[in-house]
N, C-alpha and C positions, 0 to 999 in steps of 0.2 A: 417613554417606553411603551410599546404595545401589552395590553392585558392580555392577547389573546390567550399565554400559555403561564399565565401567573393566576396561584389561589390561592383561598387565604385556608391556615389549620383552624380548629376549633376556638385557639385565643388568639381570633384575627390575626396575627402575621401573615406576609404574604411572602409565598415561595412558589417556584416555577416548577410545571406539573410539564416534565419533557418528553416529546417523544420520542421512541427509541430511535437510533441509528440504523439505517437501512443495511442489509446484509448484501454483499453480492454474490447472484445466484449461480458466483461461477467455484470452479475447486478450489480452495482456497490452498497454491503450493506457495510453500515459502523456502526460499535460500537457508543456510545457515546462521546468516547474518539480519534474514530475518526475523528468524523463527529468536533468536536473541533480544530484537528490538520491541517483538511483542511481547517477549517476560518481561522486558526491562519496563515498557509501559502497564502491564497488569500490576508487578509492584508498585511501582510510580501510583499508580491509583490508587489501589489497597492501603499506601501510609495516606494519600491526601485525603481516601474517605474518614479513617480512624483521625486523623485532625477535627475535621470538619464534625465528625459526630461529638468529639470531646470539646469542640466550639457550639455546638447544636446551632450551626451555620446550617436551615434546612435548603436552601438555593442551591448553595455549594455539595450539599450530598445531594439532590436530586440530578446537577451536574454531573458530580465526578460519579457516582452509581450510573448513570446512563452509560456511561464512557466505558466504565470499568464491564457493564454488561456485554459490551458491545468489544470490546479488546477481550474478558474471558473465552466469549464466544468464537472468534477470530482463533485462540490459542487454542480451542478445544478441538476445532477444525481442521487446524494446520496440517500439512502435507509437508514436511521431510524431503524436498529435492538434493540429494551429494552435490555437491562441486562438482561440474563435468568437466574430464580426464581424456572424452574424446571430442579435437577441435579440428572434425572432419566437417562436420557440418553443426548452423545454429541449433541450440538449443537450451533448454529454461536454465537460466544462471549464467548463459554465454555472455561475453565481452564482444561484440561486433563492429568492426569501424566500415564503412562507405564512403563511396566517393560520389557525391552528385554531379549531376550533368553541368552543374556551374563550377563545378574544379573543390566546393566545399566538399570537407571532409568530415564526417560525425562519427562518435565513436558513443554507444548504449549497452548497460547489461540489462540483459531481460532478465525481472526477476517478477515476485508478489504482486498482486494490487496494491496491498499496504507500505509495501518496500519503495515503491514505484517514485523517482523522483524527478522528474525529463530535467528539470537547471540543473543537476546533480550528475547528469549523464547515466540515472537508469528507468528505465520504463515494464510499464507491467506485461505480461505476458499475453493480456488480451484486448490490450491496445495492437489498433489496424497495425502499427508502424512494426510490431515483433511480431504479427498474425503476417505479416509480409516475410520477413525475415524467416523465420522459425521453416527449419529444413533445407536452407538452400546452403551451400559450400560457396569458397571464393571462388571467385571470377564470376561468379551468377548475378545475373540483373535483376534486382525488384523497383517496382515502382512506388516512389515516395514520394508523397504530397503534390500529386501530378506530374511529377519527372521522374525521372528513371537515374539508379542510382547503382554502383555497382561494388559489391563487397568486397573489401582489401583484406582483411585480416578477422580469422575468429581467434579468442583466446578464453 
């Protein structure tokens, strides 16, 4: 194991001194079912830290404190998007299916960065592929991954 990010406390044990999680510098909006999945992980952390402090596991609290700083933060920032009710055109929280020029058909909700799952079939809002999408209606062409792909259905 590398030292670079392990130190030892005053009675020599050695625990890892982390650095924080990077933030992104973009709005942080979330769906409903995001804004959910990141209570659901602040708790999630808040029990594993009170563990780990009642373990005086110091590794495991320099971990799950990282996390937990980094998911409060995330929570504190959140942005509130509704479920959109108009699917005239894309937009944050849309269900969008395409059809590419190879006859493959894809179907992505734009949602969070943190929500964001592409094997899951949803991607975040400022990824190229919904930065393509976002504002066009069906029948519109965008280009995806060097070909051109055209919208069948928002929902």
């Amino acid at each position: 194991m590398s030292r670079a990010f392990v130190r030892e406390d005053d009675r020599g044990e050695a625990f890892e001194d982390l650095p924080d999680r990077p933030i992104s510098p973009h709005q942080n909006l979330v769906t409903p079912a995001g804004l959910a999945q990141i209570d659901a992980m602040v708790a999630d952390l808040q029990h594993r830290l009170a563990q780990a402090q009642e373990a005086e596991d110091k590794g495991e609290i320099a971990r799950v404190a990282r996390d937990l700083r980094y998911w409060s933060h995330r929570k504190s920032t959140a942005e509130l998007v509704p479920e959109p009710t108009d699917f005239s055109h894309v937009r944050f929280g849309s269900r969008v299916t395409f059809v590419r020029d190879d006859g493959r058909t894809q179907t992505y909700r734009i949602v969070g960065e943190d929500e964001a799952d592409p094997a899951k079939g949803s991607i975040s809002y400022v990824s190229p592929l919904a930065q393509a999408l976002l504002g066009k209606q069906v029948g519109d062409a965008v280009s995806v991954a060097h070909t051109e792909a055209e919208i069948v259905r928002i929902e």
